[in-house]
Structures are given as C-alpha cells and as structure tokens.
KOLKETOR-202423 format. One record per residue: residue number from 1; x, y, z of N, C-alpha, C in turn. Coordinates in steps of 0.1 Angstrom, whole numbers, padded with zeros to 4 digits. Atoms other than C-alpha are relative to their C-alpha. Example, Ala and Ser with C-alpha at 12.3 -4.5 7.8 and 13.67 -1.06 7.14 Angstrom:
<pts>
pt pos = 1 | n.x = 0009 | n.y = -0012 | n.z = 0000 | ca.x = 0123 | ca.y = -0045 | ca.z = 0078 | c.x = 0009 | c.y = 0012 | c.z = 0000
pt pos = 2 | n.x = -0009 | n.y = -0011 | n.z = 0000 | ca.x = 0137 | ca.y = -0011 | ca.z = 0071 | c.x = -0008 | c.y = 0011 | c.z = 0008
</pts>
This chain:
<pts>
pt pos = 1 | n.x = 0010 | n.y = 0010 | n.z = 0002 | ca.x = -0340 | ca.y = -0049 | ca.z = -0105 | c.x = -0001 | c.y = -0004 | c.z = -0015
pt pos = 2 | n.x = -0005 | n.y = 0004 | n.z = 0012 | ca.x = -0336 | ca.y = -0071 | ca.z = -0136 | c.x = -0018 | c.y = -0005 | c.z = -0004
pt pos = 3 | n.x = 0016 | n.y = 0002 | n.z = 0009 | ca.x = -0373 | ca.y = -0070 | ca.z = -0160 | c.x = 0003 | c.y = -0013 | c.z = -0005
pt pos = 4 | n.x = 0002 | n.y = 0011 | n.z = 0007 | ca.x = -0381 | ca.y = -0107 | ca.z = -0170 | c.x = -0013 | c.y = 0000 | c.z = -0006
pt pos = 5 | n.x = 0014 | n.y = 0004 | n.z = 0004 | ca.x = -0411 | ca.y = -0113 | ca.z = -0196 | c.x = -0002 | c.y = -0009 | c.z = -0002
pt pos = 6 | n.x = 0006 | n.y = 0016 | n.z = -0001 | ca.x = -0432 | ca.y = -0143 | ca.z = -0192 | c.x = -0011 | c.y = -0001 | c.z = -0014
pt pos = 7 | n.x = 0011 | n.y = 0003 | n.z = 0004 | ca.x = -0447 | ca.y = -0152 | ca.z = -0225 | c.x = -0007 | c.y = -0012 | c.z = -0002
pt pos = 8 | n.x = 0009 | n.y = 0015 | n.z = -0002 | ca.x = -0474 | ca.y = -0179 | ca.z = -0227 | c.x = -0016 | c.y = 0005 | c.z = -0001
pt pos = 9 | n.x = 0014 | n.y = -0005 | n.z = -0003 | ca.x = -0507 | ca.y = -0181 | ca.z = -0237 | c.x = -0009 | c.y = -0010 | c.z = 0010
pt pos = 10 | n.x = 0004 | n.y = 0009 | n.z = -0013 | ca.x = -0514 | ca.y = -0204 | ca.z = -0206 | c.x = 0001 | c.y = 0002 | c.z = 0007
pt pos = 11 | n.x = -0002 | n.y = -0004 | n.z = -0015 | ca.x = -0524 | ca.y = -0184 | ca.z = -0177 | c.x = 0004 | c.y = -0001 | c.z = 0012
pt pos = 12 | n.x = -0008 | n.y = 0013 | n.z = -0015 | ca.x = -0515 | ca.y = -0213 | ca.z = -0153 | c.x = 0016 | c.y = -0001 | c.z = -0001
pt pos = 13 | n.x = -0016 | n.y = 0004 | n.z = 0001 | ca.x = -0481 | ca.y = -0215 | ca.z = -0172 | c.x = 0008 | c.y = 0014 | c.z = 0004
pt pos = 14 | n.x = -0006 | n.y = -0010 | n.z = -0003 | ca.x = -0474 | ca.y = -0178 | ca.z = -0167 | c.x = 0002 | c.y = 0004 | c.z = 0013
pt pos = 15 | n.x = -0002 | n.y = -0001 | n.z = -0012 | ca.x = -0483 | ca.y = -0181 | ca.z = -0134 | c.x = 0009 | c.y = -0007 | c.z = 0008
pt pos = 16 | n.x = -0012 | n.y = 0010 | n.z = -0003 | ca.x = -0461 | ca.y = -0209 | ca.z = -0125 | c.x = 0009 | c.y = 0008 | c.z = -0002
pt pos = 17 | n.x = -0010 | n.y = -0012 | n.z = 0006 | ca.x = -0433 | ca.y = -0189 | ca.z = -0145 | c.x = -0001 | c.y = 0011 | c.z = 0011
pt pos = 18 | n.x = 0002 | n.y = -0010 | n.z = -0008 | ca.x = -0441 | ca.y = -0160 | ca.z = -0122 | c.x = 0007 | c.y = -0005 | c.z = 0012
pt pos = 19 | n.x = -0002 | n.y = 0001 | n.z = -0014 | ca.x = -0438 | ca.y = -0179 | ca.z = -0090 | c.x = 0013 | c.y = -0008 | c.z = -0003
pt pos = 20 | n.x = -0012 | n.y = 0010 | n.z = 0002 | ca.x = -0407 | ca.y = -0198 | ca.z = -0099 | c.x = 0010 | c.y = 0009 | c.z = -0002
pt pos = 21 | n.x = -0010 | n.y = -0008 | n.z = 0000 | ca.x = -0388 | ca.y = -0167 | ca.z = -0107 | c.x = -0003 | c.y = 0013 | c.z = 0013
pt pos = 22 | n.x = -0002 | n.y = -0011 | n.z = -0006 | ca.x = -0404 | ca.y = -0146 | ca.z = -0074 | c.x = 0012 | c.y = 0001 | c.z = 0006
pt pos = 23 | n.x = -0009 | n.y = -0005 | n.z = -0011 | ca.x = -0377 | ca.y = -0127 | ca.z = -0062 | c.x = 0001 | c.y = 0015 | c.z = 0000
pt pos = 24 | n.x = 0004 | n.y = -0015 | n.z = -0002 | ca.x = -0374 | ca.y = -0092 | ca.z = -0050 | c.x = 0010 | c.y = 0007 | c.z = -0008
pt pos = 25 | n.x = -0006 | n.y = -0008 | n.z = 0010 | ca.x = -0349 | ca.y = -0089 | ca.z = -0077 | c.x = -0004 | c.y = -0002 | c.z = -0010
pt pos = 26 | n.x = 0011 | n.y = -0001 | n.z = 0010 | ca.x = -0373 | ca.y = -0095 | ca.z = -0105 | c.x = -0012 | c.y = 0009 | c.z = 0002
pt pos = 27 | n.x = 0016 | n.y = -0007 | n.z = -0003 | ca.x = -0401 | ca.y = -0074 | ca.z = -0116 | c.x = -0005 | c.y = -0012 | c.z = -0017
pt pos = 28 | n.x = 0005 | n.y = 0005 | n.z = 0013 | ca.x = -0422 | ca.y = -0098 | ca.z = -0139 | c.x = -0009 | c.y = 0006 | c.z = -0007
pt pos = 29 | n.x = 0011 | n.y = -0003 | n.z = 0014 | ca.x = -0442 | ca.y = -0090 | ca.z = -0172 | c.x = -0002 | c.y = -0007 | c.z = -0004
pt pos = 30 | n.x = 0003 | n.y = 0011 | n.z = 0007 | ca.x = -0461 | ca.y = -0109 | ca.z = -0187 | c.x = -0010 | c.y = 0006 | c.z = -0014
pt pos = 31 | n.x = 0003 | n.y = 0000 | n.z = 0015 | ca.x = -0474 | ca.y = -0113 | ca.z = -0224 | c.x = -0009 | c.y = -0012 | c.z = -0003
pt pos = 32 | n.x = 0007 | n.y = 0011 | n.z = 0006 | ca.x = -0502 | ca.y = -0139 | ca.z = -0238 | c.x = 0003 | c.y = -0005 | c.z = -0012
pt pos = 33 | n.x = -0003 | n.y = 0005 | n.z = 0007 | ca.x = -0487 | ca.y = -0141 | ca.z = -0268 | c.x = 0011 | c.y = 0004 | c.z = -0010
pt pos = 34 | n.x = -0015 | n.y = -0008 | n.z = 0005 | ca.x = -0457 | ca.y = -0132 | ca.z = -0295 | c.x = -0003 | c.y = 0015 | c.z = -0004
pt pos = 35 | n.x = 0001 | n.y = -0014 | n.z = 0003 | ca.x = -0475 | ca.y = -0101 | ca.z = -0310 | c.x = 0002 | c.y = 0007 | c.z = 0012
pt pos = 36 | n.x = -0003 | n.y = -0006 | n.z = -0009 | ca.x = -0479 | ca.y = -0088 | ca.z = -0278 | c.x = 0010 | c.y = 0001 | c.z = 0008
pt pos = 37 | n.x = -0015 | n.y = -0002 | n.z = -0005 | ca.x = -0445 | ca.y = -0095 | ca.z = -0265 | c.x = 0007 | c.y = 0006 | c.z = -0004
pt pos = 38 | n.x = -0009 | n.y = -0011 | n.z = 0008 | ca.x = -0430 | ca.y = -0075 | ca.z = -0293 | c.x = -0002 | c.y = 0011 | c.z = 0007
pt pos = 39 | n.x = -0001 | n.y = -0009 | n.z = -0006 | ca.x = -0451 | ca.y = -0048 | ca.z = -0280 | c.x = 0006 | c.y = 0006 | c.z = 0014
pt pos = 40 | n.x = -0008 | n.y = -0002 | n.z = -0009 | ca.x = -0440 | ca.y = -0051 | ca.z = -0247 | c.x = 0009 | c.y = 0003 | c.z = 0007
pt pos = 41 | n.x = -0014 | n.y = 0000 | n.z = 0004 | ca.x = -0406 | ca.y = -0055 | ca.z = -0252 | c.x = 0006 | c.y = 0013 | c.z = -0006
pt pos = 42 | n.x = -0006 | n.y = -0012 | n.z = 0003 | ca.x = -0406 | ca.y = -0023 | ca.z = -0270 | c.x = -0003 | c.y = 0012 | c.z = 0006
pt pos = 43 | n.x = 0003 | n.y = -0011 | n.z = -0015 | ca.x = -0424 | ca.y = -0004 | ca.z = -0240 | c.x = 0013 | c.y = 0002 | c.z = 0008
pt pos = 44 | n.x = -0012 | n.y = 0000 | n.z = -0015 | ca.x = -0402 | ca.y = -0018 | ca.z = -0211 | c.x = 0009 | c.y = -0005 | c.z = -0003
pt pos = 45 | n.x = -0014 | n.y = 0002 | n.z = 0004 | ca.x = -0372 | ca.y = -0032 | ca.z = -0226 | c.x = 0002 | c.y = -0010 | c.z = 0015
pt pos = 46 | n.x = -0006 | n.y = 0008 | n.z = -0014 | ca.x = -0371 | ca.y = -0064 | ca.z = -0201 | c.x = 0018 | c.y = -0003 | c.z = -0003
pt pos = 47 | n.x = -0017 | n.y = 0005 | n.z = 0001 | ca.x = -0333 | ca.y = -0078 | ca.z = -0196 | c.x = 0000 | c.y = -0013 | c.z = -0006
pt pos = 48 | n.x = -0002 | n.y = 0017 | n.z = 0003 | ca.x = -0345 | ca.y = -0116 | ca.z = -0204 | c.x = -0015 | c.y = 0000 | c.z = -0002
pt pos = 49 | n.x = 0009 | n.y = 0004 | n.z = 0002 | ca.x = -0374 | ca.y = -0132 | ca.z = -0219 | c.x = -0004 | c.y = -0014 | c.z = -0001
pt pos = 50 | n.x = 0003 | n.y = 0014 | n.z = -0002 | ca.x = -0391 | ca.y = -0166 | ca.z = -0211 | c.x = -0010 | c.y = 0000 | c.z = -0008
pt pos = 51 | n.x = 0010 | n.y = 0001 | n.z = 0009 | ca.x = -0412 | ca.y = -0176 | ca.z = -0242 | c.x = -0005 | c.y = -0009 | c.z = -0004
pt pos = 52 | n.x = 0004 | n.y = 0016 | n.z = 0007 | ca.x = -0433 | ca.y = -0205 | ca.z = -0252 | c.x = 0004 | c.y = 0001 | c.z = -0014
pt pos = 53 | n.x = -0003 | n.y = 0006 | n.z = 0017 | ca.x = -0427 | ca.y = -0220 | ca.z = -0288 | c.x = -0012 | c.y = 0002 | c.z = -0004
pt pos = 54 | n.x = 0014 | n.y = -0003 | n.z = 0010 | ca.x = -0464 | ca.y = -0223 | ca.z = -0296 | c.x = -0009 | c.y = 0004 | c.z = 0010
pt pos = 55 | n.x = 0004 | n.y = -0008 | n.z = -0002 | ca.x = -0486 | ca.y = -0199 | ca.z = -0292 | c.x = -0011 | c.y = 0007 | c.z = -0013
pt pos = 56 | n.x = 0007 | n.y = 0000 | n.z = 0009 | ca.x = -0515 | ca.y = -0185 | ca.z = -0309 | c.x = 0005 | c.y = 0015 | c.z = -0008
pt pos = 57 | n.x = -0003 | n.y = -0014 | n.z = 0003 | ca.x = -0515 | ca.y = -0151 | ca.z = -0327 | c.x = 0014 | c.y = 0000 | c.z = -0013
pt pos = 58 | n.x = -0013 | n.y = 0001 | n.z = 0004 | ca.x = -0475 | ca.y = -0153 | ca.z = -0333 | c.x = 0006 | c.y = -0005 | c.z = 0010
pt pos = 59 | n.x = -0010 | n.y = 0009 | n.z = -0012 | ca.x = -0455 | ca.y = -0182 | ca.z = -0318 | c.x = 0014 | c.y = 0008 | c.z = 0005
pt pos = 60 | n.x = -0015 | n.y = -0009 | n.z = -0002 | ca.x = -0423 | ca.y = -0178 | ca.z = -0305 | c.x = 0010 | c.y = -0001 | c.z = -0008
pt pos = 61 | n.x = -0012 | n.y = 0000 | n.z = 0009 | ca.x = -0398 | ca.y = -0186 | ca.z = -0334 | c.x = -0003 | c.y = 0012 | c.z = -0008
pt pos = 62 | n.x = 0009 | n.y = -0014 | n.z = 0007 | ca.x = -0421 | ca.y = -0160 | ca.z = -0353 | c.x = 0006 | c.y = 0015 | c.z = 0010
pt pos = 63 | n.x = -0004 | n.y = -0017 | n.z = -0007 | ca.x = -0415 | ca.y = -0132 | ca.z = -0326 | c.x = 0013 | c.y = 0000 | c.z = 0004
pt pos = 64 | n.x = -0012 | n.y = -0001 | n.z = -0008 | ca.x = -0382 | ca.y = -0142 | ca.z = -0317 | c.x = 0007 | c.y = 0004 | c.z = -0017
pt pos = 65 | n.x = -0008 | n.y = -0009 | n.z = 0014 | ca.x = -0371 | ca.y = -0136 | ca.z = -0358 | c.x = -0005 | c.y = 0017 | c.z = 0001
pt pos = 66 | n.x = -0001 | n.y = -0017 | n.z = -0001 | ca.x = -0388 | ca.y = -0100 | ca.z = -0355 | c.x = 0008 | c.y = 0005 | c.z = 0007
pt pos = 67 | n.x = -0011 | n.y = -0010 | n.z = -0007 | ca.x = -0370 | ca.y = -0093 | ca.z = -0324 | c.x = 0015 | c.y = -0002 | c.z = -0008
pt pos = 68 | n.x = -0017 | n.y = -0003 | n.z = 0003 | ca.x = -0338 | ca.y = -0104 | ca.z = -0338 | c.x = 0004 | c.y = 0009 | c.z = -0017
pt pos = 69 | n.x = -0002 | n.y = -0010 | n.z = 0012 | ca.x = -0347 | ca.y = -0080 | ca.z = -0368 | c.x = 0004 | c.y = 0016 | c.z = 0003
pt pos = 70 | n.x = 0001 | n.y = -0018 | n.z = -0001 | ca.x = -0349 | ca.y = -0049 | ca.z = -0349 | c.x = 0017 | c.y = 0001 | c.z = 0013
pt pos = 71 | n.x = -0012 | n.y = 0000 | n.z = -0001 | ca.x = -0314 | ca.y = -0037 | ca.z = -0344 | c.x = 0005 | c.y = 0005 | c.z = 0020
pt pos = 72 | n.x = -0002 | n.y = 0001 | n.z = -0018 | ca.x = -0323 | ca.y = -0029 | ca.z = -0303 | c.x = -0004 | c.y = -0013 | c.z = 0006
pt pos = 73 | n.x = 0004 | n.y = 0013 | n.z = -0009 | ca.x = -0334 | ca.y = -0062 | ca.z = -0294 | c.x = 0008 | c.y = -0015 | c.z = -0007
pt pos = 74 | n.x = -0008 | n.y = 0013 | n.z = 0006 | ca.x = -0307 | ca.y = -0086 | ca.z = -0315 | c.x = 0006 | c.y = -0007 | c.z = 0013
pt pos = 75 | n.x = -0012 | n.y = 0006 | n.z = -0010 | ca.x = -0287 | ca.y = -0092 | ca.z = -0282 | c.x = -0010 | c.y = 0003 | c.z = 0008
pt pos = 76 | n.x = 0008 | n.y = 0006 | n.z = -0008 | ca.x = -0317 | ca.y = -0095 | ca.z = -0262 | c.x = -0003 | c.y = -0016 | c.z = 0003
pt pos = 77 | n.x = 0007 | n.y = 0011 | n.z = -0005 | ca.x = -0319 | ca.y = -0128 | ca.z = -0241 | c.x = -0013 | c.y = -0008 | c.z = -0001
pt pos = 78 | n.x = 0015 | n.y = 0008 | n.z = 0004 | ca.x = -0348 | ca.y = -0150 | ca.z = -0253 | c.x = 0006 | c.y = -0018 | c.z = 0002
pt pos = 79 | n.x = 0006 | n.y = 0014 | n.z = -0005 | ca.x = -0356 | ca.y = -0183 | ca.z = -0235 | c.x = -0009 | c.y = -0010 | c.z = -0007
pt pos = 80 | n.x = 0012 | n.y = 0009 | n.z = 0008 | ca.x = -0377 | ca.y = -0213 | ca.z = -0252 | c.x = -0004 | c.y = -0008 | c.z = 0015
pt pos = 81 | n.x = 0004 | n.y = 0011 | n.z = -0005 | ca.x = -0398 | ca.y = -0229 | ca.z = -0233 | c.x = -0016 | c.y = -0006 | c.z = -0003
pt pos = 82 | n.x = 0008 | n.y = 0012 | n.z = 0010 | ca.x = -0420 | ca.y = -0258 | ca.z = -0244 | c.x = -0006 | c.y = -0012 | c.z = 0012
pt pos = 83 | n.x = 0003 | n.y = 0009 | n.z = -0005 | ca.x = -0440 | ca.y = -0285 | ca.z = -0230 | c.x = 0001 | c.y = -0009 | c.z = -0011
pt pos = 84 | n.x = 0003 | n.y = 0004 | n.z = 0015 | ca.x = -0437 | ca.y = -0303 | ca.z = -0269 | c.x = 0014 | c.y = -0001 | c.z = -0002
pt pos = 85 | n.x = -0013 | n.y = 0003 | n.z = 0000 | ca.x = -0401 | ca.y = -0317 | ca.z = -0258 | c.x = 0004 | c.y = -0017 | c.z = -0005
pt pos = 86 | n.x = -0004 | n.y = 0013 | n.z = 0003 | ca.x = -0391 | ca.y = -0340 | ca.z = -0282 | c.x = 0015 | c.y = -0001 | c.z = -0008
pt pos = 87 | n.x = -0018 | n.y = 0003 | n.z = 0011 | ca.x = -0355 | ca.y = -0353 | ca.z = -0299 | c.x = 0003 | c.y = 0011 | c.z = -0006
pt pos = 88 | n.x = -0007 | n.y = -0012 | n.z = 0007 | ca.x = -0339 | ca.y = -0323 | ca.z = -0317 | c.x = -0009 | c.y = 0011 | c.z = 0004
pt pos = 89 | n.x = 0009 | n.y = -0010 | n.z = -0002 | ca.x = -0364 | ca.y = -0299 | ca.z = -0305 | c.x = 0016 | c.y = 0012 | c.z = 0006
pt pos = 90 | n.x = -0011 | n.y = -0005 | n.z = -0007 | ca.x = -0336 | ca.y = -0283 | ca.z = -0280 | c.x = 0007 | c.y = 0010 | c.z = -0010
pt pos = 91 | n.x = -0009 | n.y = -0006 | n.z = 0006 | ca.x = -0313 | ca.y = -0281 | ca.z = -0307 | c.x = -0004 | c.y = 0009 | c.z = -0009
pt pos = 92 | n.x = 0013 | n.y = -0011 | n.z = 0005 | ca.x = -0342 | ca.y = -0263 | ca.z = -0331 | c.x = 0000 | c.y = 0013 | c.z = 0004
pt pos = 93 | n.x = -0004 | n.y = -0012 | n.z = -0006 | ca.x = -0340 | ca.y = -0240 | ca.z = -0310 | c.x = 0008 | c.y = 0009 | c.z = 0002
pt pos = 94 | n.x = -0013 | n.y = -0003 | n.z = -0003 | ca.x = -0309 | ca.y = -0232 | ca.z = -0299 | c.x = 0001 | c.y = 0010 | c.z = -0016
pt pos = 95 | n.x = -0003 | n.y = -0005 | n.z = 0014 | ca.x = -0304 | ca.y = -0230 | ca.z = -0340 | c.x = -0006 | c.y = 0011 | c.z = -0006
pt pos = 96 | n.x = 0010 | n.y = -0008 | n.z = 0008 | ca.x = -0333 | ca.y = -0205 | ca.z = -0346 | c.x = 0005 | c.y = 0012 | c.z = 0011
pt pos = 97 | n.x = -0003 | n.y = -0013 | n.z = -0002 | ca.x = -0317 | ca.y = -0179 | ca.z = -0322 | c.x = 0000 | c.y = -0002 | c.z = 0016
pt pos = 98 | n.x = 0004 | n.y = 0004 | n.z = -0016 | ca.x = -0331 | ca.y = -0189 | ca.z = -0284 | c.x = 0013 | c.y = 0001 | c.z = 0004
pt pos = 99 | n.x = -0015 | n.y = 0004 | n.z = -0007 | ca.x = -0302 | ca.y = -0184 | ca.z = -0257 | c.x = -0001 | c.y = -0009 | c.z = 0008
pt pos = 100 | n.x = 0005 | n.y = 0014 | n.z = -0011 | ca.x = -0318 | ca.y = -0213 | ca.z = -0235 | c.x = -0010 | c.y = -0006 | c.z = -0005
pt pos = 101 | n.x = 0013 | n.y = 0012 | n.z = 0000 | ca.x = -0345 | ca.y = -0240 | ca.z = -0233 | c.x = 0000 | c.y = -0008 | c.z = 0008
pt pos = 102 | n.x = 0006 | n.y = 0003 | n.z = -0007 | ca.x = -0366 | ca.y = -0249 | ca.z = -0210 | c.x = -0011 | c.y = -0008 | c.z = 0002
pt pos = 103 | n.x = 0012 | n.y = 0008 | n.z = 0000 | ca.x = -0392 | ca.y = -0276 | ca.z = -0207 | c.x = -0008 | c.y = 0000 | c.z = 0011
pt pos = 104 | n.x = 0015 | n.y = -0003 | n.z = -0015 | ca.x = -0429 | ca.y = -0278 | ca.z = -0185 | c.x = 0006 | c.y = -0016 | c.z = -0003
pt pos = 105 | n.x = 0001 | n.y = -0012 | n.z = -0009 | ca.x = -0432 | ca.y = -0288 | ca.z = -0164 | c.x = 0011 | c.y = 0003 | c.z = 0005
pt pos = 106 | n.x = -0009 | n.y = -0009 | n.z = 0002 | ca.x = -0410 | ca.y = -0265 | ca.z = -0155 | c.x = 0009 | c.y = -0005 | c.z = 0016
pt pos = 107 | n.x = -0008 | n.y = 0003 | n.z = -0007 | ca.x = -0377 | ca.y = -0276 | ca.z = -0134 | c.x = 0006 | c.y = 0009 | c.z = 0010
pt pos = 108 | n.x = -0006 | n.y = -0011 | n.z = -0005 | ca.x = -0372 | ca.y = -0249 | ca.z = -0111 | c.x = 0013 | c.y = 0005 | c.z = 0007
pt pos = 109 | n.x = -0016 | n.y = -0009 | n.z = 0000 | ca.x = -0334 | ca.y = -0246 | ca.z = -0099 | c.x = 0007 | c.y = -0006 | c.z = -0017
pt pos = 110 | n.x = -0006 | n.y = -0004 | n.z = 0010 | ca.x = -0329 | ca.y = -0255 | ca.z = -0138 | c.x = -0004 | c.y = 0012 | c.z = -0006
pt pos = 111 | n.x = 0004 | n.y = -0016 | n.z = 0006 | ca.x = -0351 | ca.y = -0221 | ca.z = -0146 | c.x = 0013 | c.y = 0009 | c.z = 0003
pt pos = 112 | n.x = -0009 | n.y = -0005 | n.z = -0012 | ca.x = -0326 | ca.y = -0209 | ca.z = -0122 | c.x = 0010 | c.y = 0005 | c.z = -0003
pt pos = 113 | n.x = -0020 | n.y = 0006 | n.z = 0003 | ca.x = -0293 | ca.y = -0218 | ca.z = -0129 | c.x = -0003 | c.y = 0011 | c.z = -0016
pt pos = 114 | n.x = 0000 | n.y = -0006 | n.z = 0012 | ca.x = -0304 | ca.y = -0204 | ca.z = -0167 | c.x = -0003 | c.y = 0013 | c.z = 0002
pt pos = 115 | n.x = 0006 | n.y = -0010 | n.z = 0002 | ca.x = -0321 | ca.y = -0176 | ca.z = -0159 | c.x = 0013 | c.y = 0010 | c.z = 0006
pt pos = 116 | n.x = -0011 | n.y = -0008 | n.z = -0003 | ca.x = -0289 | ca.y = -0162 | ca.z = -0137 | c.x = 0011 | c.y = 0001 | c.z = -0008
pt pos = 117 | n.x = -0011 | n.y = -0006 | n.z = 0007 | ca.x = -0268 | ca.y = -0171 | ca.z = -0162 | c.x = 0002 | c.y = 0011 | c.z = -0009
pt pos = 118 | n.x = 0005 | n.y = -0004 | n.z = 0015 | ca.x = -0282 | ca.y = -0158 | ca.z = -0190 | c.x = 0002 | c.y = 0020 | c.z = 0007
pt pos = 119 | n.x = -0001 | n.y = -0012 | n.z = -0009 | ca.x = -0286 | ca.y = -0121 | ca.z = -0164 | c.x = 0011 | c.y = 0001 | c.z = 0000
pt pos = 120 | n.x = -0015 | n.y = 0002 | n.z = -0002 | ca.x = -0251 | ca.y = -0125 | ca.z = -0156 | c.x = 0013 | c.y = 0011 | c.z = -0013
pt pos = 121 | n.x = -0007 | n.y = -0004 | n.z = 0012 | ca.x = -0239 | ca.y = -0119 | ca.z = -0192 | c.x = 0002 | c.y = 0017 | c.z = -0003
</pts>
C-alpha cells in the first residue's frame, strides 16, 4: 500500500484530494500545512506528496526546499497543486524542485495519470 500526503490548508481541498485518490491501494495522510508536513513526512515517510503552493505557516516551495535539504527526502516525490494557475506558474514550479503540477479544481484522471506515474518510478 503506497502512503500519499495531502497537504492543504483547505479542508474541502483535502477532502476532495482524499476522494479523488480513494483506493484500497492508498492509505491517505493528510497535513494543514508545510510545517506540519515536514513533520509528517518524517514520522511516516509517505511514497508521494500532493501539496498546495500557498499555505499559511510554511507554503509549499518553503517545505519543499527543507525537504529537499534533508538528505532522506531529496528523491521524495512532491506534487504542486494550486488553484493560482497562471502563465509560467507550471514551469515555477517544475524549476523549484516539484515532480508534477496540478491545478483545482482538480482534474481527476489527470491526478491520476500523475499520481501513477510519479508511484511507478
């Protein structure tokens, strides 16, 4: 069973996230925000992470440079996902470390399609 963390500080958005990846081969986690996904992340060691961009506390480019500081989570799978999809955003992304990106509302056989590949690897 492959661990995905859902972070988002939008309970509706995690929940969505949640039901868009049920399957009996996921166990989801979820996180409200980047501090707390670090911690997370360094409890249960998910396989893939779906993470908003902004967020309060610590967004996600913020928690996604710590993870890729600490030398067990560089090659940890991290997802962007954004409702605040505009022109170069994507590529922003991509460039700051993210292995995918994802826009709300959320496209669900494109979650899909990313979410197995990205598993896959």
């Amino acid at each position: 069973m492959k661990k995905i963390l859902v972070v988002d500080d939008n309970p509706v958005s995690r929940e969505l996230l949640r039901e868009a990846l049920g399957s009996p081969e996921h166990q989801i986690l979820e996180a409200p925000h980047g501090r707390d996904a670090l911690e997370v992340i360094a409890e249960m060691q998910p396989d893939l992470v779906l993470m908003d961009l902004q967020m309060p506390v610590l967004d996600g480019f913020a928690a996604l440079k710590a993870l890729r500081k600490d030398a067990r989570f560089a090659r940890l799978r991290v997802v962007a996902v954004t409702a605040f999809a505009m022109r170069g955003d994507r590529e922003k992304a991509l460039a700051a470390g993210f292995d995918g990106y994802v826009t709300k509302p959320i496209d669900s056989e494109e979650l899909e399609r990313q979410v197995q590949d990205l598993l896959r690897d």
